[in-house]
TINULO-854880 format. One record per residue: residue number from 0; residue in one letter; y, x, z of N, C-alpha, C, CB in turn. Coordinates in Angstrom, 1 decimal, decimal comma. Glycine has a CB too. Layout:
BEGIN
<pt pos="NUM" code="A" n_py="Y" n_px="X" n_pz="Z" ca_py="Y" ca_px="X" ca_pz="Z" c_py="Y" c_px="X" c_pz="Z" cb_py="Y" cb_px="X" cb_pz="Z"/>
...
***
This chain:
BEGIN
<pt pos="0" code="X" n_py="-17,5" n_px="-29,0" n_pz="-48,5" ca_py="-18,2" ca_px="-27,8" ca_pz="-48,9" c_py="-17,6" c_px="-26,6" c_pz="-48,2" cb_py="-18,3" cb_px="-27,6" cb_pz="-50,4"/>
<pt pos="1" code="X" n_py="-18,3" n_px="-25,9" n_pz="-47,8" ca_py="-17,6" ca_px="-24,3" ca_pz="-47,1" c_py="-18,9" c_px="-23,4" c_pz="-47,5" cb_py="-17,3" cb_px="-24,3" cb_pz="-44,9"/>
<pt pos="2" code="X" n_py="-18,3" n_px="-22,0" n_pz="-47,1" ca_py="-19,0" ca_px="-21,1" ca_pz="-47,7" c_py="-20,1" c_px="-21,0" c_pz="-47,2" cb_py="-18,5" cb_px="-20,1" cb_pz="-47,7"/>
<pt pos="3" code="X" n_py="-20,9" n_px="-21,5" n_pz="-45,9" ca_py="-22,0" ca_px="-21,1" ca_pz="-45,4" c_py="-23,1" c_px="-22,0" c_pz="-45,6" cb_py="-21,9" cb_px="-20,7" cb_pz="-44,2"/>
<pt pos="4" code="X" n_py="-22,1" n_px="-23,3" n_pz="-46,4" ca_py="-23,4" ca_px="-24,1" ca_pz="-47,6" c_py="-23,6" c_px="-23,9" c_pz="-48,5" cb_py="-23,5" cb_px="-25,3" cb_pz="-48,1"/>
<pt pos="5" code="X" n_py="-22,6" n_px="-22,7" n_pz="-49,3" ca_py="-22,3" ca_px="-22,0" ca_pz="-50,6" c_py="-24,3" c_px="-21,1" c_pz="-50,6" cb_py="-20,2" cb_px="-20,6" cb_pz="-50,5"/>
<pt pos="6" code="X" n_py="-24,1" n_px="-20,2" n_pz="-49,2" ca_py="-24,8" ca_px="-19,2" ca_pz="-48,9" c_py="-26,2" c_px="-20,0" c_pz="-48,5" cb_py="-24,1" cb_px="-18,3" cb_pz="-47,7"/>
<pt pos="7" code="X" n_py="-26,3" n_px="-21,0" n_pz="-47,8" ca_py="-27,8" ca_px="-21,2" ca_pz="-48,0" c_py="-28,5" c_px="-21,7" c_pz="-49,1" cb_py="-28,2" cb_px="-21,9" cb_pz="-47,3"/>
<pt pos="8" code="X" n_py="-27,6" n_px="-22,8" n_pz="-50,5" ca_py="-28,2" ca_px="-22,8" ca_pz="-51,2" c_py="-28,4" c_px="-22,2" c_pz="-52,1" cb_py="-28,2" cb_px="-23,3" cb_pz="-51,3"/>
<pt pos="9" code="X" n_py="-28,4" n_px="-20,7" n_pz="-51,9" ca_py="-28,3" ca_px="-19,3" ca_pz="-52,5" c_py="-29,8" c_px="-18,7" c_pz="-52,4" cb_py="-27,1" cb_px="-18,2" cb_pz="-51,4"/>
<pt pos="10" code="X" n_py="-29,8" n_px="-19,2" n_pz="-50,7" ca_py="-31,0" ca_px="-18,3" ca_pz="-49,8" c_py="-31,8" c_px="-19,1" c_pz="-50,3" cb_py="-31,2" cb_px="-18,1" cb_pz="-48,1"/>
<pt pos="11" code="X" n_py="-31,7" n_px="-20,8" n_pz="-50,4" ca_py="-33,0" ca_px="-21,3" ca_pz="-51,1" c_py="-33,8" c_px="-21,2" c_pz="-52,2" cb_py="-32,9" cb_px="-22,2" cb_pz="-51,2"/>
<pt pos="12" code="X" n_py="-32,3" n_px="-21,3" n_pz="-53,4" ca_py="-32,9" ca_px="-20,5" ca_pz="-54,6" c_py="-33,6" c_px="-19,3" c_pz="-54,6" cb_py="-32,1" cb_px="-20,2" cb_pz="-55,3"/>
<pt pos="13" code="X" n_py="-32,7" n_px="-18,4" n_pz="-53,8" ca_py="-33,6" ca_px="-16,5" ca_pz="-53,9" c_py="-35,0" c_px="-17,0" c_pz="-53,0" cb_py="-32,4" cb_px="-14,6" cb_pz="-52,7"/>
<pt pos="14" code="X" n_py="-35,7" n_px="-17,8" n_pz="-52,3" ca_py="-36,7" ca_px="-17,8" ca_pz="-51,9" c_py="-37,7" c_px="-18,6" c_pz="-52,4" cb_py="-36,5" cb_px="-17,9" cb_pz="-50,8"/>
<pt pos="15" code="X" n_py="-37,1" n_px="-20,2" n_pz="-53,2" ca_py="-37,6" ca_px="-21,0" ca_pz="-53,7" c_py="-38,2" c_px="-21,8" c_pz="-52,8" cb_py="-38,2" cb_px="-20,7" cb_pz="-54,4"/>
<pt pos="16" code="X" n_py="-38,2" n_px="-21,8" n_pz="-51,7" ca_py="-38,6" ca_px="-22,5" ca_pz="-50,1" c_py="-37,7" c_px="-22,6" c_pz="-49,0" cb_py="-39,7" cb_px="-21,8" cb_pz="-49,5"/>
<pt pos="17" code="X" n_py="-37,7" n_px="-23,8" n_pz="-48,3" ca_py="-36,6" ca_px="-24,2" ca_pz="-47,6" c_py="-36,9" c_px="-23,9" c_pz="-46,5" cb_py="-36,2" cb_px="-25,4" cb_pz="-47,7"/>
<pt pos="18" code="X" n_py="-38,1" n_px="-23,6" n_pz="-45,7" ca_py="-38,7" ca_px="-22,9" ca_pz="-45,1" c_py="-38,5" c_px="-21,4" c_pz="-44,5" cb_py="-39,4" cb_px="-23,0" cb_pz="-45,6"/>
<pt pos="19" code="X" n_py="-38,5" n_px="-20,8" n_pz="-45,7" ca_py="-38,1" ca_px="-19,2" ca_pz="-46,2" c_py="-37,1" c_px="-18,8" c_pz="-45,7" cb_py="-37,8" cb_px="-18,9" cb_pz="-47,5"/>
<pt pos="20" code="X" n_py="-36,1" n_px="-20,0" n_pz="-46,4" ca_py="-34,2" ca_px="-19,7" ca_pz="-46,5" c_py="-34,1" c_px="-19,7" c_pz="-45,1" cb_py="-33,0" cb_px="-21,1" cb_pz="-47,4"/>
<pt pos="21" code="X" n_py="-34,3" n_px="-20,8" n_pz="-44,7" ca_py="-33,9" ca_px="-21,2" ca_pz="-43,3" c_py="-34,5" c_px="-20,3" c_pz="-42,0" cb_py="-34,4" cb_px="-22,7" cb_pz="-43,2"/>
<pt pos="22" code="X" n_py="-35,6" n_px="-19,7" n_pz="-42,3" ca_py="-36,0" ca_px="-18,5" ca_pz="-41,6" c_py="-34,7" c_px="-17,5" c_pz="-41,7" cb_py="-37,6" cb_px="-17,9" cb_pz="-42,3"/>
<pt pos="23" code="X" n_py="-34,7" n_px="-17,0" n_pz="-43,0" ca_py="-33,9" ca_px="-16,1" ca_pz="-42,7" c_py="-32,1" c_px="-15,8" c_pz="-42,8" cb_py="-34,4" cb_px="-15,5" cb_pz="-43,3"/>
<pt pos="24" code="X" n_py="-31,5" n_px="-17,2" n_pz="-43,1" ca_py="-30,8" ca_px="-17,6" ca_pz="-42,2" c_py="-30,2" c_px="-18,3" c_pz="-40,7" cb_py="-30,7" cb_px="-17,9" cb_pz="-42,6"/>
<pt pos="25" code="X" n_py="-31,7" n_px="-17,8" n_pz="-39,9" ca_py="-31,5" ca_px="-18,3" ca_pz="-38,5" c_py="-31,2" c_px="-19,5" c_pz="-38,2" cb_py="-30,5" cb_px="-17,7" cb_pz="-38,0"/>
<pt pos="26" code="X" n_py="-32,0" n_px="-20,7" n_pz="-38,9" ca_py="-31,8" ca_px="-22,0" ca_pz="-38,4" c_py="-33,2" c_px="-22,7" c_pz="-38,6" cb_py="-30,6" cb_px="-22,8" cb_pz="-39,1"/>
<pt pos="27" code="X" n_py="-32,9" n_px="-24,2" n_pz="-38,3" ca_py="-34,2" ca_px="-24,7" ca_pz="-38,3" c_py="-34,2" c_px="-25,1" c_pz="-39,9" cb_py="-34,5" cb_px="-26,0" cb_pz="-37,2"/>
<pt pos="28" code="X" n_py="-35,7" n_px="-25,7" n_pz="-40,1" ca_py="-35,6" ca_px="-25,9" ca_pz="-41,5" c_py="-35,3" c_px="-27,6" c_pz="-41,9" cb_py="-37,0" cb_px="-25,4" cb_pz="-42,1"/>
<pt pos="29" code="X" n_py="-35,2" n_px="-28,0" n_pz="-40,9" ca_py="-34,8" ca_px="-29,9" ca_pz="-41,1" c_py="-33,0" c_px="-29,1" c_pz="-40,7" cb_py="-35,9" cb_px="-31,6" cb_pz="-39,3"/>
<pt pos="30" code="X" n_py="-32,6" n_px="-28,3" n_pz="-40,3" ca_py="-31,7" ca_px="-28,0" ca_pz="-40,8" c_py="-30,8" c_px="-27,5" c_pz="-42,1" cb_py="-31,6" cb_px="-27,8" cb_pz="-40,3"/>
<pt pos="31" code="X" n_py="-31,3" n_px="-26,4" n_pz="-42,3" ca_py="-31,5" ca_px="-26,2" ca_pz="-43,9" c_py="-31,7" c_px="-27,3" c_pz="-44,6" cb_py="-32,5" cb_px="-25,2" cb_pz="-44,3"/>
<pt pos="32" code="X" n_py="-32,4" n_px="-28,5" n_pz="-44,2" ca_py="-33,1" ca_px="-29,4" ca_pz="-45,0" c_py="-31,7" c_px="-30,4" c_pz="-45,3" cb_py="-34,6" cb_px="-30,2" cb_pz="-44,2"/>
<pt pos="33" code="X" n_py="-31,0" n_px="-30,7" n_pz="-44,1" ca_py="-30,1" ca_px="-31,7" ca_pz="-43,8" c_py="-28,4" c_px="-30,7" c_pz="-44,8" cb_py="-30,1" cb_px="-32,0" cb_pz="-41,5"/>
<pt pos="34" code="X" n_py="-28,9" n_px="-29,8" n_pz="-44,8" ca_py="-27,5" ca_px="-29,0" ca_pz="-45,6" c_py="-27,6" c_px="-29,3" c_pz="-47,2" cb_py="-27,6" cb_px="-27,0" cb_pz="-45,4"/>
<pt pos="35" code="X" n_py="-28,9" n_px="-29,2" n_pz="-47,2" ca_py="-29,1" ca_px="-29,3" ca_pz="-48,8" c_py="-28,8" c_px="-30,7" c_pz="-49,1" cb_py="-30,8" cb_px="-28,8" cb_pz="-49,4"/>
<pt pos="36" code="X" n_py="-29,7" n_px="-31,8" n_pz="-48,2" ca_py="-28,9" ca_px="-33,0" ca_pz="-48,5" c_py="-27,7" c_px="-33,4" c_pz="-48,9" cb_py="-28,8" cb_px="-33,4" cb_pz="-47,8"/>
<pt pos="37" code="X" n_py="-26,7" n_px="-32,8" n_pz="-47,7" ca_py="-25,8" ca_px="-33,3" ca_pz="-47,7" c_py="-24,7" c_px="-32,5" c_pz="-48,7" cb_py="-25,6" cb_px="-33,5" cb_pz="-46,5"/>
<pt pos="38" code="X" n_py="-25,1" n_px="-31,1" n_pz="-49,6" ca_py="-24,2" ca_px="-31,1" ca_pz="-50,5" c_py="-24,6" c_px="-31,6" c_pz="-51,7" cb_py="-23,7" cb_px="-30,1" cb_pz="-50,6"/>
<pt pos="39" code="X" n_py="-26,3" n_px="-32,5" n_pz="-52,3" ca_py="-26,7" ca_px="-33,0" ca_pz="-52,9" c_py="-25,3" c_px="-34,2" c_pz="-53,0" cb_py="-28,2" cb_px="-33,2" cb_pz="-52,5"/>
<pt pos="40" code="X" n_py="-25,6" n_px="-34,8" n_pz="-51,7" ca_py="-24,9" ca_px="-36,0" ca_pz="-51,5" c_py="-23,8" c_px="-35,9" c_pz="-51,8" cb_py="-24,9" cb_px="-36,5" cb_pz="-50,6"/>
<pt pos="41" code="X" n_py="-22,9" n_px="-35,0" n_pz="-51,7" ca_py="-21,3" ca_px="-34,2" ca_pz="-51,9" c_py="-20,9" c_px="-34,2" c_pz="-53,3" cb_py="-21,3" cb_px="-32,4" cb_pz="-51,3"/>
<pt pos="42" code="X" n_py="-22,1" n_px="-33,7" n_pz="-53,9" ca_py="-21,6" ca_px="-33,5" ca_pz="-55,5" c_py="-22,4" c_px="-34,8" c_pz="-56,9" cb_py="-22,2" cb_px="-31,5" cb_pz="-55,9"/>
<pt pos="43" code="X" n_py="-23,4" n_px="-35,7" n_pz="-55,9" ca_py="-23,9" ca_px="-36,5" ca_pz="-56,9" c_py="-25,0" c_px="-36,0" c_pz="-57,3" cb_py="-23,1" cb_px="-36,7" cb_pz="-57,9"/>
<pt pos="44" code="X" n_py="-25,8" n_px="-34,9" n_pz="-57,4" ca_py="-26,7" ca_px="-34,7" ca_pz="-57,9" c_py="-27,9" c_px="-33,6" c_pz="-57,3" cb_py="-26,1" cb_px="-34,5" cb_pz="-58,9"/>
<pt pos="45" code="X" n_py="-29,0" n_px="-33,5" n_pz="-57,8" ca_py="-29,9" ca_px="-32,8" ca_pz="-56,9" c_py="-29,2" c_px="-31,5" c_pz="-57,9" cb_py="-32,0" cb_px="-33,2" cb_pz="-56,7"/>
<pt pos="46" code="X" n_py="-29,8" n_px="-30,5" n_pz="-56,7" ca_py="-29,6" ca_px="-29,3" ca_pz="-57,1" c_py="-31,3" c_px="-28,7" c_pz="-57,2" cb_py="-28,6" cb_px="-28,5" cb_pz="-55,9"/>
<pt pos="47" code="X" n_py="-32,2" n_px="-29,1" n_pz="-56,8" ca_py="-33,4" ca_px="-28,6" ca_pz="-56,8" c_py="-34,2" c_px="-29,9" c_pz="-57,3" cb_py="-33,7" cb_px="-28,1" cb_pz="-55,4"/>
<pt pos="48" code="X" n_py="-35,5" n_px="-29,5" n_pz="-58,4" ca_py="-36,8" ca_px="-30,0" ca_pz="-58,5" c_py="-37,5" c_px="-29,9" c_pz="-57,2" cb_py="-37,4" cb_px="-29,3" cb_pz="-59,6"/>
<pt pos="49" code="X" n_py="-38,1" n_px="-30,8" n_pz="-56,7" ca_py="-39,1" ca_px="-31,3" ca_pz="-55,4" c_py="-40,4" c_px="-31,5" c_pz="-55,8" cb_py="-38,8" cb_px="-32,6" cb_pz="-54,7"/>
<pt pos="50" code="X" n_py="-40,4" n_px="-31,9" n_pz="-57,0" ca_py="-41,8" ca_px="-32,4" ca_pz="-57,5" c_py="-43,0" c_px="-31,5" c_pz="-56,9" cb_py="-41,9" cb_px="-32,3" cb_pz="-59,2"/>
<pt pos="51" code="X" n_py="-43,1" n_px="-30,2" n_pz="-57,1" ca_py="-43,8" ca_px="-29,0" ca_pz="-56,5" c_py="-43,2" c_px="-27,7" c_pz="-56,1" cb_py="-44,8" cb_px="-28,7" cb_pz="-57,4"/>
<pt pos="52" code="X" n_py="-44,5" n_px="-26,7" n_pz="-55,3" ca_py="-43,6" ca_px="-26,1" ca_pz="-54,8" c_py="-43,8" c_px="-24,5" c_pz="-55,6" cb_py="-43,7" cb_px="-26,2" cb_pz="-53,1"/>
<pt pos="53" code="X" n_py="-43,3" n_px="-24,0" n_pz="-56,1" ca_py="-42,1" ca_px="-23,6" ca_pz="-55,3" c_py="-41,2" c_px="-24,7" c_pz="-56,0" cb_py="-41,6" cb_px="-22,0" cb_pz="-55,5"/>
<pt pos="54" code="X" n_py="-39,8" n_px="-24,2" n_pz="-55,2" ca_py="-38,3" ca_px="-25,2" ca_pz="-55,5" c_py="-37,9" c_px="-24,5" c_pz="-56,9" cb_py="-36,8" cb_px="-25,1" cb_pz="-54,1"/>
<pt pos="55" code="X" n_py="-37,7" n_px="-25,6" n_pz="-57,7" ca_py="-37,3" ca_px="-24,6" ca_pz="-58,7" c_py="-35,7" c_px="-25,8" c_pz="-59,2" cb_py="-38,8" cb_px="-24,2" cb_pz="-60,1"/>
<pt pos="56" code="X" n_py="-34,2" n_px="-25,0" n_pz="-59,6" ca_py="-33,1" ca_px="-25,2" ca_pz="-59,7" c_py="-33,2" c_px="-26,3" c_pz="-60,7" cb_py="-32,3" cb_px="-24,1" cb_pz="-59,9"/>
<pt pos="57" code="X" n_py="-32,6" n_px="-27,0" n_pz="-60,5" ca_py="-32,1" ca_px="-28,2" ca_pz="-61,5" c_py="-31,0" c_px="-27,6" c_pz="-62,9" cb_py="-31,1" cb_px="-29,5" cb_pz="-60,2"/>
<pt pos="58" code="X" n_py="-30,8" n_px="-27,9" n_pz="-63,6" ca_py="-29,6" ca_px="-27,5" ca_pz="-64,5" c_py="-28,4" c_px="-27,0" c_pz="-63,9" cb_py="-29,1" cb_px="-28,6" cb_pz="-65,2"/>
<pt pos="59" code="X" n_py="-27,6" n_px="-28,5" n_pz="-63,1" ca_py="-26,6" ca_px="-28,5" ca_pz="-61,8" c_py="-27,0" c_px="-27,3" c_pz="-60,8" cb_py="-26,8" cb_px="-30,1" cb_pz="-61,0"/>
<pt pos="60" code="X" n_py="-28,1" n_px="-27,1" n_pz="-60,2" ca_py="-28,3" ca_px="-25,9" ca_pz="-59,5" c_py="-28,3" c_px="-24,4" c_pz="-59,8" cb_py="-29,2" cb_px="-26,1" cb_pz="-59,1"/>
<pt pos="61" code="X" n_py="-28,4" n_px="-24,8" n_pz="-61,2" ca_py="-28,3" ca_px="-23,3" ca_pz="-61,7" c_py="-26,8" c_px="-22,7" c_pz="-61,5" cb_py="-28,7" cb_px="-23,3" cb_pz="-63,4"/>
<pt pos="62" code="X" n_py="-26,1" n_px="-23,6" n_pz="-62,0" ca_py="-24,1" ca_px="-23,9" ca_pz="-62,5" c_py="-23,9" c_px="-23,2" c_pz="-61,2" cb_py="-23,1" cb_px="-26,1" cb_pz="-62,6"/>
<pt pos="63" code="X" n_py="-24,3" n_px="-24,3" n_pz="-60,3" ca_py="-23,6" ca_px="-24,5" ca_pz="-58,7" c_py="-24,1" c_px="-22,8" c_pz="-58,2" cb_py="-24,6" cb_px="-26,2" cb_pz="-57,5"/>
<pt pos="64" code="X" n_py="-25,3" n_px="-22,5" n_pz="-58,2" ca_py="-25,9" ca_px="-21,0" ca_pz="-57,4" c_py="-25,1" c_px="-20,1" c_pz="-58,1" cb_py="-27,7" cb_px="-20,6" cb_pz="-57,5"/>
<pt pos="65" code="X" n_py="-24,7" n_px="-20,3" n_pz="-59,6" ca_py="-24,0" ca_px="-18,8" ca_pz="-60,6" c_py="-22,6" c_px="-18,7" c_pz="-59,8" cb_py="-23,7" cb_px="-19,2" cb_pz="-62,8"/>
<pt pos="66" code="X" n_py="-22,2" n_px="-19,7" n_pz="-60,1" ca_py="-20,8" ca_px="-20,4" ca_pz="-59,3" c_py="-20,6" c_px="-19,4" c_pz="-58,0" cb_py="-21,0" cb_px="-22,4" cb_pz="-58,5"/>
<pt pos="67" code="X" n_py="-21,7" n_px="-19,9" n_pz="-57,1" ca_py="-21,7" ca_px="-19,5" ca_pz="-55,7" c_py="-21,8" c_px="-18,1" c_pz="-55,6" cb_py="-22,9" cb_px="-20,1" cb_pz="-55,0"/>
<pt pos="68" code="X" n_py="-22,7" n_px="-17,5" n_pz="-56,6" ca_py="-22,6" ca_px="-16,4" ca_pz="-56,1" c_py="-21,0" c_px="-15,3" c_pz="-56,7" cb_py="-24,0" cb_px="-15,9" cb_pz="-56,4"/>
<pt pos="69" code="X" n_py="-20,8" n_px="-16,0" n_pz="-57,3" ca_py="-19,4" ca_px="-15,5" ca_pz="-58,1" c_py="-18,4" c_px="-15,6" c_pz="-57,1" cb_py="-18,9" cb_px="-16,4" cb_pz="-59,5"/>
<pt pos="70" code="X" n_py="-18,2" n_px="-16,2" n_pz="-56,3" ca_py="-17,2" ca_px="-16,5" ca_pz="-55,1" c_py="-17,7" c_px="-16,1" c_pz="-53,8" cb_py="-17,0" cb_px="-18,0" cb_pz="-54,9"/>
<pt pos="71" code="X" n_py="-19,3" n_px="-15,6" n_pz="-53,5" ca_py="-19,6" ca_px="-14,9" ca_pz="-52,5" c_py="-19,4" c_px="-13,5" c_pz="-53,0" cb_py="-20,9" cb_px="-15,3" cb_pz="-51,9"/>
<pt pos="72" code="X" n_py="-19,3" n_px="-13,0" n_pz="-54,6" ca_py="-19,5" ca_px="-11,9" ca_pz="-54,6" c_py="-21,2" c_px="-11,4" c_pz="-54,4" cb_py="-18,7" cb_px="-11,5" cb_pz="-53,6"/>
<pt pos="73" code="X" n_py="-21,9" n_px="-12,3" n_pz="-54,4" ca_py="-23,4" ca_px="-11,5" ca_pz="-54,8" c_py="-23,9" c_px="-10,7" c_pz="-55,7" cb_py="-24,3" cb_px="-12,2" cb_pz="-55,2"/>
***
C-alpha cells in the first residue's frame, strides 16, 4: 500500500465512479480499475458495493477512506 492508492480510493469514493476518479487522476480507468483490485486483494476485502451504480463504500471502505483521509490530511 502507498499513498497514491491511499488517494485514488479517495477519488473513487468522492466520485462514486471509477471512471470519474480515474479521469481526474490522470490515468486509465482499467487502471484505476487494476488499483482498486489490487488493494481489495491486499487487505481481504472489497472496499466498494458493485451491485449498481453509483459505487457505494462497503463498511471496510468507509474505515479504510476515514483512515485515508486522516493521513492524507483531507
Amino acid at each position: 500500500m502507498d499513498l497514491r492508492q491511499i488517494e485514488y480510493i479517495i477519488q473513487i469514493a468522492d466520485e462514486c465512479c471509477i471512471t470519474k476518479a480515474a479521469e481526474k487522476m490522470f490515468i486509465s480507468q482499467s487502471g484505476m480499475n487494476q488499483q482498486l483490485l489490487k488493494m481489495e486483494t491486499e487487505l481481504g476485502t472489497p472496499l466498494f458495493h458493485r451491485c449498481k451504480n453509483p459505487l457505494r463504500l462497503t463498511e471496510a471502505g468507509k474505515v479504510y477512506v476515514d483512515y485515508g483521509r486522516q493521513i492524507l490530511h483531507f
